[in-house]
N, C-alpha and C positions, 0 to 999 in steps of 0.2 A: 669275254668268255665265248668262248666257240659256238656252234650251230649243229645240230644237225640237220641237213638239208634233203629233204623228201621227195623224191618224184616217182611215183609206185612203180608205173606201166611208162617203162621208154618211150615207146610209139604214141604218150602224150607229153614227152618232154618238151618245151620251149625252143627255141630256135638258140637263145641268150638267156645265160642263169649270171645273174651278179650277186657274189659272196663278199665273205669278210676273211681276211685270214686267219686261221685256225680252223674256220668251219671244215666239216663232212660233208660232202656230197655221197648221198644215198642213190641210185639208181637204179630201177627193177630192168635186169637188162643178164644178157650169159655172159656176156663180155666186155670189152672195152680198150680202149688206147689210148695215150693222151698223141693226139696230131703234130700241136703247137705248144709251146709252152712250158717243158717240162720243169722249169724253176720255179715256176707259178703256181703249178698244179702238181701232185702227184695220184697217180692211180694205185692202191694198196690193193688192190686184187677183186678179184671177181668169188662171189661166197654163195653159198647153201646155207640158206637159214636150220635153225635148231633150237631147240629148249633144252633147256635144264631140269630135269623130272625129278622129283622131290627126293631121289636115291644118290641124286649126284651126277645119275648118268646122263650125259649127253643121246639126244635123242633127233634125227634127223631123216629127211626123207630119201629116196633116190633120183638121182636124177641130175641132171644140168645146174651149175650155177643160177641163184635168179636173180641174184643185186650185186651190183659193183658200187664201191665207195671210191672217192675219190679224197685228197685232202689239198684246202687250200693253204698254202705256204706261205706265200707273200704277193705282192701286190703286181699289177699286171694283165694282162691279159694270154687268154691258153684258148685252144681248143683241143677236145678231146670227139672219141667217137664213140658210139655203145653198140652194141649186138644186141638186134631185136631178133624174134624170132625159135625157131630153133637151130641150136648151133651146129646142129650135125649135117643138115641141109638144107634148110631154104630159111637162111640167114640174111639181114638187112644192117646196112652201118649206117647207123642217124649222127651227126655232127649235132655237139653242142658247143656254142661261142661262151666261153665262160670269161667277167669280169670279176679279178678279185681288186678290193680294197682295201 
């Protein structure tokens, strides 16, 4: 069974995250890429959190992407990059060495 994998605030992600395949990778980040690896890893987009309000309506705030998922595929090694910061200007790409299993 899959994972989903947490890392709130990019700017305290790991240097190396080692997953299983099928997991999610969660990342509190505007953006993202995968580097290395794209058979390993896939990047499913960068998102805006939101809730579901008891009328059905989707309900969201404005502003910038703040998590990027990622998904682990099969086994291998990838590296990907995230977008710290703010995106529109004084933006930072942090590398992560990702080990799937």
């Amino acid at each position: 069974m899959g994972r989903l994998v947490e890392i709130q605030r990019g700017e305290d992600a790991p240097a190396a995250v080692r997953l299983r395949a099928g997991d999610v990778l969660s990342v509190g980040a505007s953006g993202a890429r995968v580097r290395a690896g794209e058979g390993v890893i896939s990047l499913l987009g960068a998102f805006l959190p939101a809730v579901c309000g008891g009328g059905g309506d989707v309900i969201a705030p404005e502003g910038a992407p703040s998590i990027v998922l990622f998904l682990a595929r099969s086994s291998g090694k990838a590296t990907v990059e995230i977008v710290i910061g703010d995106p529109w200007s004084a933006t930072t790409w942090k590398a992560i060495d990702v080990t799937v299993d």
